[in-house]
MIKEPA-784417 format. One record per residue (C-alpha): x, y, z. Coordinates in nm, 2 decimals, m for minus. Layout:
+--------+--------+--------+
|     xx |     yy |     zz |
+--------+--------+--------+
|      X |      Y |      Z |
...
+--------+--------+--------+
This chain:
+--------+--------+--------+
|     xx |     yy |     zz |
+--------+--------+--------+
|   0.00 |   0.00 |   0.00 |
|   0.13 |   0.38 |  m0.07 |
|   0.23 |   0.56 |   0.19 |
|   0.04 |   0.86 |   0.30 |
|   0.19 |   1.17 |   0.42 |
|   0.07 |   1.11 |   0.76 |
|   0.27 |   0.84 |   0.80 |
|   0.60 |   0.96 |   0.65 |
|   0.59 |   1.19 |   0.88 |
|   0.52 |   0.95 |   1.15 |
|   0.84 |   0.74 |   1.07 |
|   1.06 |   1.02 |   1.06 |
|   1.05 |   1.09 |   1.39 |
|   1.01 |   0.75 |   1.53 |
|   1.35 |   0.72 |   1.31 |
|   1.51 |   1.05 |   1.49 |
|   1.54 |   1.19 |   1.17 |
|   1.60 |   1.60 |   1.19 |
|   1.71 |   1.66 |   0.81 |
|   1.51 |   1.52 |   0.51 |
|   1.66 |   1.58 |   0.16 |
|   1.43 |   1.67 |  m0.13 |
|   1.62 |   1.49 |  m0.45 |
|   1.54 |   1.48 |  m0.80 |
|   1.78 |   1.43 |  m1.08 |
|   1.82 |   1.65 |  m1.34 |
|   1.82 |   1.63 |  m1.70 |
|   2.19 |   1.65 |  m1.70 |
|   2.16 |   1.29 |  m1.47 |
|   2.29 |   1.47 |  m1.17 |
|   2.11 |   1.42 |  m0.87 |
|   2.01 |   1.77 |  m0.70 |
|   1.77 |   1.84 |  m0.40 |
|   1.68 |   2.08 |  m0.12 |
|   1.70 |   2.05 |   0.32 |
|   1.37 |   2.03 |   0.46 |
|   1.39 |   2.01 |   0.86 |
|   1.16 |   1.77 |   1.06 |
|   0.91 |   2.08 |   1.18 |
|   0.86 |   2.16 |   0.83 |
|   0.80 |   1.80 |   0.67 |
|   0.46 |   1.77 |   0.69 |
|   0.35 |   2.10 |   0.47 |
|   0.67 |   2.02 |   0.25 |
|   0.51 |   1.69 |   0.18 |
|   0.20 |   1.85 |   0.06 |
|   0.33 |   2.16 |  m0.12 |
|   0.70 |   2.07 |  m0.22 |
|   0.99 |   2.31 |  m0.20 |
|   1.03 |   2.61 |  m0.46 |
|   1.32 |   2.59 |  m0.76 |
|   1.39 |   2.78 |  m1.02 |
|   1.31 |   2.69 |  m1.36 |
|   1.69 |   2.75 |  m1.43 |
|   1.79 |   2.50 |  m1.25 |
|   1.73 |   2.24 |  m1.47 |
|   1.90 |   2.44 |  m1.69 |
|   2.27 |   2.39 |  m1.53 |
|   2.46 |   2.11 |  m1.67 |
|   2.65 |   1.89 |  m1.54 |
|   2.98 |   2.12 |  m1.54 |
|   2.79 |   2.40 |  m1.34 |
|   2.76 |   2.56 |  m1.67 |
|   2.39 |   2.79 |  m1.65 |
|   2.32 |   2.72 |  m2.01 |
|   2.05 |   3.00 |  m2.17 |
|   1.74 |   2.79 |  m2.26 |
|   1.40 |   2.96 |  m2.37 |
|   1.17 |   2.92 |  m2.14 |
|   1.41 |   2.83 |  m1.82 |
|   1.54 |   3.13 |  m1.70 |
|   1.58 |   3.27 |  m1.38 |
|   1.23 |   3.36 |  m1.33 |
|   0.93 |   3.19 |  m1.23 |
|   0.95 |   2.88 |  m0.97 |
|   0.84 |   2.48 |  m0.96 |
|   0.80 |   2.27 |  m0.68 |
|   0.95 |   1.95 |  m0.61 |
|   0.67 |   1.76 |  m0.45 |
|   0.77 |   1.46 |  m0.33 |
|   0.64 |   1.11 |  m0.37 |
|   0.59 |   0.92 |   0.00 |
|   0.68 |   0.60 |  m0.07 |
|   1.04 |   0.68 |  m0.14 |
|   1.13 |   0.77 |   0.22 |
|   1.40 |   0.61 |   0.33 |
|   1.68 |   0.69 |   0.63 |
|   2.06 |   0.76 |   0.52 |
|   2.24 |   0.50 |   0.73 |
|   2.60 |   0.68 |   0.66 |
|   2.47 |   1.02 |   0.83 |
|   2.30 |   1.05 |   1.15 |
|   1.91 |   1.17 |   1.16 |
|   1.90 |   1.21 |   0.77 |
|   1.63 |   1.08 |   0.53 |
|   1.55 |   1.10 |   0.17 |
|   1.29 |   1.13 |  m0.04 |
|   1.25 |   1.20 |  m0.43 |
|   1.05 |   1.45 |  m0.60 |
|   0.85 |   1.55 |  m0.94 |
|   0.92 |   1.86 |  m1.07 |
|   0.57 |   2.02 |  m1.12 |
|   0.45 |   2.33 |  m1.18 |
|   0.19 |   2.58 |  m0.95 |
|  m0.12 |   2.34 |  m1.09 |
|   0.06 |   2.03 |  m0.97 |
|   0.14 |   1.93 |  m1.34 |
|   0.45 |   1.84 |  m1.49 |
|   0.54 |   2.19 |  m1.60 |
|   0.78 |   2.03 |  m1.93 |
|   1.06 |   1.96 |  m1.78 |
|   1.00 |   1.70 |  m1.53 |
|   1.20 |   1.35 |  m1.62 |
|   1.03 |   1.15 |  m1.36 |
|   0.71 |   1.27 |  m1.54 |
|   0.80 |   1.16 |  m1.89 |
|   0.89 |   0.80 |  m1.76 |
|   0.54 |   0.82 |  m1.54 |
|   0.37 |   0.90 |  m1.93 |
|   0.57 |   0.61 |  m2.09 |
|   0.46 |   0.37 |  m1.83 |
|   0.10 |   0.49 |  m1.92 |
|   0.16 |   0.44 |  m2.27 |
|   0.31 |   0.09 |  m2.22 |
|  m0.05 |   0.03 |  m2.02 |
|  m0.27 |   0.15 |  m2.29 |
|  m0.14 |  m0.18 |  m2.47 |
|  m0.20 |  m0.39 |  m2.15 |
|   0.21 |  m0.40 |  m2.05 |
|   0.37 |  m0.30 |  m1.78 |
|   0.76 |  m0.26 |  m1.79 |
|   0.97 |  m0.41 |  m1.54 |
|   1.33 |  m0.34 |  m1.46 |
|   1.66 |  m0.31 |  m1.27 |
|   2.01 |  m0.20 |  m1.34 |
|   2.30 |  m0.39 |  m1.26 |
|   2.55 |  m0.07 |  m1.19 |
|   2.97 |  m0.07 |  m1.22 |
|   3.14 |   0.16 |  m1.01 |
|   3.54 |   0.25 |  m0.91 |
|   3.67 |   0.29 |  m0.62 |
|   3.95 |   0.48 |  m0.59 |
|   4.12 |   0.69 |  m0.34 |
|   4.33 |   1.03 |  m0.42 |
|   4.72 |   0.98 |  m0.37 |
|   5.00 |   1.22 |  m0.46 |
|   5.01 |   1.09 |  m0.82 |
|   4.63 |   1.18 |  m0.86 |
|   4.32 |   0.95 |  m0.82 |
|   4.37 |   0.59 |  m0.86 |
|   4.16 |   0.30 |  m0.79 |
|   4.10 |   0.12 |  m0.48 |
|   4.09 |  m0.24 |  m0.31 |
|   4.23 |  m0.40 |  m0.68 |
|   4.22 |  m0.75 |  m0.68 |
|   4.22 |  m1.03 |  m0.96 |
|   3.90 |  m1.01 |  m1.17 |
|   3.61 |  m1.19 |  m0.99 |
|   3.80 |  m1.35 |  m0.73 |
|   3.80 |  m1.43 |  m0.36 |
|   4.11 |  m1.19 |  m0.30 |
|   3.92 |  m0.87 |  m0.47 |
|   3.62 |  m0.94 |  m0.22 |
|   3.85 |  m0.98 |   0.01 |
|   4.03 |  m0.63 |  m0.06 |
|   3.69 |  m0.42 |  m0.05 |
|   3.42 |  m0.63 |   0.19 |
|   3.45 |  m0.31 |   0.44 |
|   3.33 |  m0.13 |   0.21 |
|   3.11 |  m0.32 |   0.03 |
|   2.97 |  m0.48 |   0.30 |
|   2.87 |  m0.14 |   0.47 |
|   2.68 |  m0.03 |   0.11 |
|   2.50 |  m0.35 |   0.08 |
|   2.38 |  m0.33 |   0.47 |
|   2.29 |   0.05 |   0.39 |
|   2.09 |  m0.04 |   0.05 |
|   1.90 |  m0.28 |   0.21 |
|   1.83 |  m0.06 |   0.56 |
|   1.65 |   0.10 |   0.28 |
|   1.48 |  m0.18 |   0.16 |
|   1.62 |  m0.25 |  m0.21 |
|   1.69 |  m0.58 |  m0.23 |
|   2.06 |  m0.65 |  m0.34 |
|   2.09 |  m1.01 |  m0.59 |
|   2.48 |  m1.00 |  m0.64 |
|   2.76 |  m0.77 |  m0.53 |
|   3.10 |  m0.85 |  m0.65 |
|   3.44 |  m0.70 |  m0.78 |
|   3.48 |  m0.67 |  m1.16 |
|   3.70 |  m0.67 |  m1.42 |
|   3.87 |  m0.34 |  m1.40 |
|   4.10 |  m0.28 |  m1.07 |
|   3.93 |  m0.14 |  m0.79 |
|   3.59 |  m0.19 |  m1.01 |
|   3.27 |  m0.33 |  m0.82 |
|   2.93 |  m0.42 |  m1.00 |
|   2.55 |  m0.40 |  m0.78 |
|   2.26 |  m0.57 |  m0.89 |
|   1.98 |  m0.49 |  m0.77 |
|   1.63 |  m0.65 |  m0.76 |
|   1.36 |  m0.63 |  m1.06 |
|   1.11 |  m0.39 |  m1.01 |
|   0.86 |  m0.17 |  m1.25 |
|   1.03 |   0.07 |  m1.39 |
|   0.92 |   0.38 |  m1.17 |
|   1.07 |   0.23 |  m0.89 |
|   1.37 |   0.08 |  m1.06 |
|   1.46 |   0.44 |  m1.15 |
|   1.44 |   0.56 |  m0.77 |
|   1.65 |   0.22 |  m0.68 |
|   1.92 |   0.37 |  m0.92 |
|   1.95 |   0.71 |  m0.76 |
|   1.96 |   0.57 |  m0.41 |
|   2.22 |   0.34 |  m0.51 |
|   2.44 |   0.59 |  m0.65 |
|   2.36 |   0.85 |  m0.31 |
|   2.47 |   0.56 |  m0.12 |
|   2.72 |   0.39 |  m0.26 |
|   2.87 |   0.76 |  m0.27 |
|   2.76 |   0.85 |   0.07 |
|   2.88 |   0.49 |   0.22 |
|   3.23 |   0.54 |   0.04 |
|   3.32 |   0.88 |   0.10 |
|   3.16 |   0.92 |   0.46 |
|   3.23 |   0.63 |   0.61 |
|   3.55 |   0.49 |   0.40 |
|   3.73 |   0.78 |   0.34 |
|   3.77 |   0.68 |  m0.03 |
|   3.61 |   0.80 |  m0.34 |
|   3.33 |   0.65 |  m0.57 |
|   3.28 |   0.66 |  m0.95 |
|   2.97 |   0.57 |  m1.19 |
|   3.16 |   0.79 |  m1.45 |
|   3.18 |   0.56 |  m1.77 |
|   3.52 |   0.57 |  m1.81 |
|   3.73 |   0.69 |  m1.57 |
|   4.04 |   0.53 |  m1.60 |
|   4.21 |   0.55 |  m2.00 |
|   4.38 |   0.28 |  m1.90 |
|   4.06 |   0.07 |  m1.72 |
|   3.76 |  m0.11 |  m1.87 |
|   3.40 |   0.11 |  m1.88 |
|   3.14 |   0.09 |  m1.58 |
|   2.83 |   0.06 |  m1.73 |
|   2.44 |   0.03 |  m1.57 |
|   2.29 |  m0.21 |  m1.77 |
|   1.91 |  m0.25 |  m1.78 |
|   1.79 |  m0.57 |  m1.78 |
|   1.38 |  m0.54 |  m1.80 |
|   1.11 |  m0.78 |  m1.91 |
|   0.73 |  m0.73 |  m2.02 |
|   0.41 |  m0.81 |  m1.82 |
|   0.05 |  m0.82 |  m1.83 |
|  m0.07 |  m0.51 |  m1.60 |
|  m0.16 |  m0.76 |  m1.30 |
|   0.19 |  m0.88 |  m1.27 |
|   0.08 |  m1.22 |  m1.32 |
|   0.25 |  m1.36 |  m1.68 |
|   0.60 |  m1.27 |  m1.83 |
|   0.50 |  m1.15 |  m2.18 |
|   0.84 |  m1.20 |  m2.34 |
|   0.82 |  m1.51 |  m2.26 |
|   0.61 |  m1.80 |  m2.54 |
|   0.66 |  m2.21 |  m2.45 |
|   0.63 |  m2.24 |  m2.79 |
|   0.93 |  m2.00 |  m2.96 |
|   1.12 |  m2.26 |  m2.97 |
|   1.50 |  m2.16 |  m3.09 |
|   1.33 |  m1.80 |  m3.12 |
|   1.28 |  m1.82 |  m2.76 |
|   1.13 |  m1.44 |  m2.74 |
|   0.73 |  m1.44 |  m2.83 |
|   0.60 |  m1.22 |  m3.11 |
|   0.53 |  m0.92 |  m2.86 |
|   0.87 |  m0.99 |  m2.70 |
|   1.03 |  m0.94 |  m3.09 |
|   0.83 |  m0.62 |  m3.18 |
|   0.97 |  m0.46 |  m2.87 |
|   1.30 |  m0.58 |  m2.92 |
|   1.28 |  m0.45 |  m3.31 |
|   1.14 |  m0.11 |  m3.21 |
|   1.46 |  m0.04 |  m2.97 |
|   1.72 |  m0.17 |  m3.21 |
|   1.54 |   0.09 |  m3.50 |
|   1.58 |   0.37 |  m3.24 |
|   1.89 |   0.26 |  m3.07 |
|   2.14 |   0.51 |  m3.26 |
|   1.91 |   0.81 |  m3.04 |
|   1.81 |   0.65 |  m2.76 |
|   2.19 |   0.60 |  m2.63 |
|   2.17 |   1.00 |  m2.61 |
|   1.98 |   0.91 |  m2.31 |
|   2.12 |   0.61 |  m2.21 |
|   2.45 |   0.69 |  m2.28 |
|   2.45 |   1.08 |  m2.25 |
|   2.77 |   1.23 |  m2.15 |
|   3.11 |   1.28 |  m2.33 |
|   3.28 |   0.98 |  m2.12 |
|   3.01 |   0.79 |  m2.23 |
|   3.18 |   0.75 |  m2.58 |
|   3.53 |   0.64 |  m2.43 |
|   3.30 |   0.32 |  m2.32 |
|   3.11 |   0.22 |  m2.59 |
|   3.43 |   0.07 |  m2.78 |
|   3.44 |  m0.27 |  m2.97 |
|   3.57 |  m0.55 |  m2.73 |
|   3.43 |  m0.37 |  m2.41 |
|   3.15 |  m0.57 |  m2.35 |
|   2.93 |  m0.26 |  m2.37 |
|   2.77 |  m0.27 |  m2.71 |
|   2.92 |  m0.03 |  m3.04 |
|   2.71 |  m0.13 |  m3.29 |
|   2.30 |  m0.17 |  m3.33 |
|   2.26 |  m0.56 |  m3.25 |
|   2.12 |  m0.86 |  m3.09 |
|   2.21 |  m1.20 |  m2.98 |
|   2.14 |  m1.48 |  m2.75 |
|   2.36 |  m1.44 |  m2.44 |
|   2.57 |  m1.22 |  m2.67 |
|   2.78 |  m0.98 |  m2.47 |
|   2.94 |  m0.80 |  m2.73 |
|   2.53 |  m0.69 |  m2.87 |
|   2.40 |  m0.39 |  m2.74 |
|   2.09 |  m0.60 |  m2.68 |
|   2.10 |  m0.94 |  m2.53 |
|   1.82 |  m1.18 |  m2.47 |
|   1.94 |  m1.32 |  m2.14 |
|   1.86 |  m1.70 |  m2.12 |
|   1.63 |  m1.80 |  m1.89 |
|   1.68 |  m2.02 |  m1.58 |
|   1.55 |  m2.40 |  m1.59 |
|   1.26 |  m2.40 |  m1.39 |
|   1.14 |  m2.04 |  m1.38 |
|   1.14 |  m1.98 |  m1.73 |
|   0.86 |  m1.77 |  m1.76 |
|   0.96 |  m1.55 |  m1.47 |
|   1.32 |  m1.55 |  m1.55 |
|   1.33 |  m1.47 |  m1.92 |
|   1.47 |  m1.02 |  m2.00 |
|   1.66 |  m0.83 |  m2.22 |
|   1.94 |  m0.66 |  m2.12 |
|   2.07 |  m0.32 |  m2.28 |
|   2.41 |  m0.26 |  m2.25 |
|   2.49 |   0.06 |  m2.41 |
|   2.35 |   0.24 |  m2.06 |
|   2.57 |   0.41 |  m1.80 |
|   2.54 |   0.56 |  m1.47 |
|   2.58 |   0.95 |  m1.62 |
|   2.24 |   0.85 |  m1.77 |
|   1.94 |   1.01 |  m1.59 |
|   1.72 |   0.68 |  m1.55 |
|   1.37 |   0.83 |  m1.63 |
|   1.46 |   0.97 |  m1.93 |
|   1.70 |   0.63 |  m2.01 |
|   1.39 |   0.40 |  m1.93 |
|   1.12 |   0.65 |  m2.05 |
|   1.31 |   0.63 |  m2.39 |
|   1.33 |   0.26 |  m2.39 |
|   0.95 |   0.20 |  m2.36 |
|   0.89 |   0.42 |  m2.60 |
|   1.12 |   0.32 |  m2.88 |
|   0.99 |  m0.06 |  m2.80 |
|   0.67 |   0.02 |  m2.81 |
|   0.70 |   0.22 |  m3.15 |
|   0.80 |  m0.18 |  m3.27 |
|   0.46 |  m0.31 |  m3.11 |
|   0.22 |  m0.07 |  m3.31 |
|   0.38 |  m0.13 |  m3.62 |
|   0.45 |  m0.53 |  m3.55 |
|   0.82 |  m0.46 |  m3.64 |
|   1.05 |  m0.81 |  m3.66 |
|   1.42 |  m0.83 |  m3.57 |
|   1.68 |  m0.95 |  m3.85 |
|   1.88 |  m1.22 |  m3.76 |
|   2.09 |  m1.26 |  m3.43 |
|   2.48 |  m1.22 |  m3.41 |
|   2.56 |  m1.53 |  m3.30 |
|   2.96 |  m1.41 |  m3.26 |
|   3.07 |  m1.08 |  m3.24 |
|   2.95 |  m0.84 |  m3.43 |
|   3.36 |  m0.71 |  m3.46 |
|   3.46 |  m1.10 |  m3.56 |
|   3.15 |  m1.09 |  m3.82 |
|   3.19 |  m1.06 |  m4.21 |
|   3.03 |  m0.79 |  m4.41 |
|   2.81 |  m1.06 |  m4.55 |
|   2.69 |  m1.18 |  m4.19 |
|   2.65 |  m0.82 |  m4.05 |
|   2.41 |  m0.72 |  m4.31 |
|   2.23 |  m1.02 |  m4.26 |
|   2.19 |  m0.90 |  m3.90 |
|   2.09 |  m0.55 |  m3.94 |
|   2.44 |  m0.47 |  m3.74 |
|   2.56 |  m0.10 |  m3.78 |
|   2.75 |   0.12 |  m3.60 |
|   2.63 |   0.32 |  m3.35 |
|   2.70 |   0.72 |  m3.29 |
|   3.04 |   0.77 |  m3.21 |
|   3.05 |   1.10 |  m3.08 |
|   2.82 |   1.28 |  m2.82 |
|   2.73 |   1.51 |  m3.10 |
|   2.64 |   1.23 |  m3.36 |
|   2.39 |   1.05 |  m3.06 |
|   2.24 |   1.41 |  m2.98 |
|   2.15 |   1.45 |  m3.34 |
|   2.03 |   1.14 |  m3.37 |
|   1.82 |   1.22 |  m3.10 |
|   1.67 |   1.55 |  m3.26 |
|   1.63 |   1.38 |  m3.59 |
|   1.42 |   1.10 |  m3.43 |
|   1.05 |   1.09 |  m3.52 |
|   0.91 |   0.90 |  m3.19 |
|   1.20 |   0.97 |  m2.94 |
|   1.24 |   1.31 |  m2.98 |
|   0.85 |   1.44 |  m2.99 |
|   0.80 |   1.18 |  m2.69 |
|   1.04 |   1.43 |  m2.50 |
|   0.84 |   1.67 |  m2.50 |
|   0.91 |   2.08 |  m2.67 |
|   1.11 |   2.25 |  m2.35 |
|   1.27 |   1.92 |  m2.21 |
|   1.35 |   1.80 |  m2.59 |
|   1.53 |   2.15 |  m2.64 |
|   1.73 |   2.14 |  m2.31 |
|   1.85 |   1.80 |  m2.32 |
|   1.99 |   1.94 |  m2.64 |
|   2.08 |   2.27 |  m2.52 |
|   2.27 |   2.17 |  m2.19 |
|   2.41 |   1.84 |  m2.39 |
|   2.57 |   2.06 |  m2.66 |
|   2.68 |   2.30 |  m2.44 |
|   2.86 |   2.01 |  m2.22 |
|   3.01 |   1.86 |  m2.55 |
|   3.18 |   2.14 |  m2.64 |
|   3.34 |   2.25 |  m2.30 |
|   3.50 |   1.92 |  m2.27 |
|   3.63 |   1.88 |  m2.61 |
|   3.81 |   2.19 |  m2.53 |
|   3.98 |   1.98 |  m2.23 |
|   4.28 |   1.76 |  m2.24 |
|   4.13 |   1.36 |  m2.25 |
|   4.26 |   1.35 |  m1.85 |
|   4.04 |   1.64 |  m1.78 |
|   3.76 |   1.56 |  m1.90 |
|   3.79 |   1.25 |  m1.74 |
|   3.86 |   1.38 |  m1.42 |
|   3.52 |   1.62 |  m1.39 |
|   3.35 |   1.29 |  m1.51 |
|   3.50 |   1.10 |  m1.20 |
|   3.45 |   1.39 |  m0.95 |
|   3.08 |   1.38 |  m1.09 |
|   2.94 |   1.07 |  m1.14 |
+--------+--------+--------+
């Protein structure tokens, strides 16, 4: 059952909590919020806090970037949704919760990211499916020395020593995700040195997206407050380390929860049902703009390299980790429940509404039209012949953060889905973030991605 405002405010003072942050995250994926004390909790809850409209329209380098229509005058509210109240367990007497931006009529006043995934998740129910969804998130940690920042706790790739090397920490972010009750499936240390991966249970996507943005608050928080060391969902942070992506594995259902709709007994070697290969179609047709919201930022690029597991090209496969989407193979004996798809062109720089928003609605565009996927790469797209990549529908995607973003503008279902003001400032405070950092050296740019994300 939702929580009402009565009792939020209940639990925050049977919790002792004196400070409760108002968060939402920007379209620039940072998260950004306002203090609201325990005396004032109760009307905040109903009325929000004031923002300016130009908020939104500060990028991710502090840069205020001029956008019509989010200037410095007039004020939103970030009203905040009950049910995402939670305690900080690395700060005494804090709590959390996370907001729409709406405007004086309590609408989404066009700029509201946690509104646009709320009208994709509407749209996806219109055709009797609801979305569900986690992301299974890479992070470094690192800690600053006299040579600079370098990662943290390194240990062989997936082995006992690298848990070993970081359980402090680790353990103390897994206890502090689940004091907040998201359930944690696997924790353990990746590929790159000093590299850690969090997955995080399935949920719809609403509340997959608020999952996200805790974990990265407290994965941060836990690291940096408690540990003394430092935390990074940047993309690539490292030149010399593998990518940290947030890959989104999500599956289809009917609206009562009841019956995987990806999944068909009788597919066969297809394995995905008809619905489940519509969806998939529509997202590989708009894949080349929809990594401008998955895979947003300038560092984002550095990662989506052949060979780096995180997906360069528009493809699909079977357990194919080198296709940007893979069906993942279900488990014997839970089939049905067990059966996603997993994007892996997605990082944490990504603001998850508007990365999950997008998804539903470039799969669904494949649904009304009853679009059909070409072939699967059964190797890697890289290791493929001209002959077999054609076959597959396998191109390459964006390269640049100005190619995605104008693959983004140019797109006839993505880009109008956005919306007119939040369609013009992700392009707008994007831009404007592309061209400060190609005018940085490759470590600096890297570096304000790290400190960042």
């Amino acid at each position: 059952m939702p929580m009402t405002i009565e009792q939020v405010v209940e639990r925050a003072h049977e919790d002792g909590v004196r400070i409760i942050r108002f968060l939402y995250c920007d379209p620039s994926g940072v998260i950004r919020g306002k203090n609201v004390t325990i005396g004032r909790l109760a009307s905040k809850l109903v009325e929000g806090v004031g923002i300016t409209r130009a908020q939104n329209a500060v990028n991710l380098l502090e840069q205020l970037v001029h956008i019509e229509g989010m200037e410095p005058v007039g004020e939103i509210r970030a009203v905040p949704d009950p049910d995402t109240y939670s305690v900080l367990p690395w700060l005494p007497g804090t709590a959390s919760v996370l907001c729409d931006q709406l405007d004086h009529d309590v609408r989404d006043w066009g700029c509201c990211p946690r509104s646009f995934l709320k009208g994709a998740v509407a749209d996806a129910a219109s055709l009797g499916i609801r979305v569900m969804a986690a992301f299974e998130a890479e992070f470094y940690l690192a800690e600053a020395t006299p040579d600079g920042i370098v990662p943290w706790a390194n240990g062989p790739v997936y082995s006992s020593a690298g848990m070993d090397r970081a359980a402090s920490v680790m353990y103390d972010i897994v206890s502090a995700l689940e004091r907040q009750g998201i359930e944690v499936e696997q924790a353990i240390n990746e590929y790159g040195p000093g590299q850690q991966e969090i997955a995080i249970r399935y949920a719809d996507v609403l509340t997959a997206a608020d999952r996200h943005l805790k974990l990265r608050d407290t994965v941060r928080g836990v690291t940096e407050v408690q540990h003394g060391k430092i935390a990074s969902f940047a993309a690539k942070p490292f030149a010399h380390g593998v990518g940290s992506g947030a890959h989104v594995h999500f599956s289809l259902w009917d609206l009562a929860g009841e019956r995987n709709l990806l999944h068909d007994p009788e597919a066969g070697d297809r394995i995905l049902s008809t619905l489940g290969r519509s969806f998939l179609a529509g997202v590989l047709e708009h894949l080349p703009a929809l990594i401008a919201l998955t895979c947003p930022s300038h560092n984002s690029y550095e990662r989506l390299q052949p060979g780096a597991w995180a997906g360069s090209t528009v493809s699909w496969g079977m357990d194919n980790r080198e296709a940007t989407m893979r069906v993942a193979s279900p488990f014997r004996g839970r089939e049905e429940e067990s059966i996603n798809l997993e994007l892996k062109a997605c990082d944490s720089s990504c603001n998850p509404y508007l990365a999950l928003g997008g998804l539903i609605h470039a799969g669904l565009d494949g649904v009304r039209r009853g679009r059909v996927p070409p072939e699967p790469a059964r190797r890697d797209p890289a290791r493929m012949t001209d002959e077999e990549r054609a076959r597959c529908g396998i191109r390459p995607l964006p390269a640049t953060m100005q190619e995605g973003l104008a693959a983004l503008a140019a797109d006839p279902v993505l880009f109008p889905a956005l919306g007119e003001l939040l369609g013009r400032a992700i392009l707008a405070l994007r831009g404007a973030e592309a061209e400060a950092l190609d005018a940085m050296s490759p470590d600096e740019a890297r570096l304000a991605h790290l400190r960042i994300f």
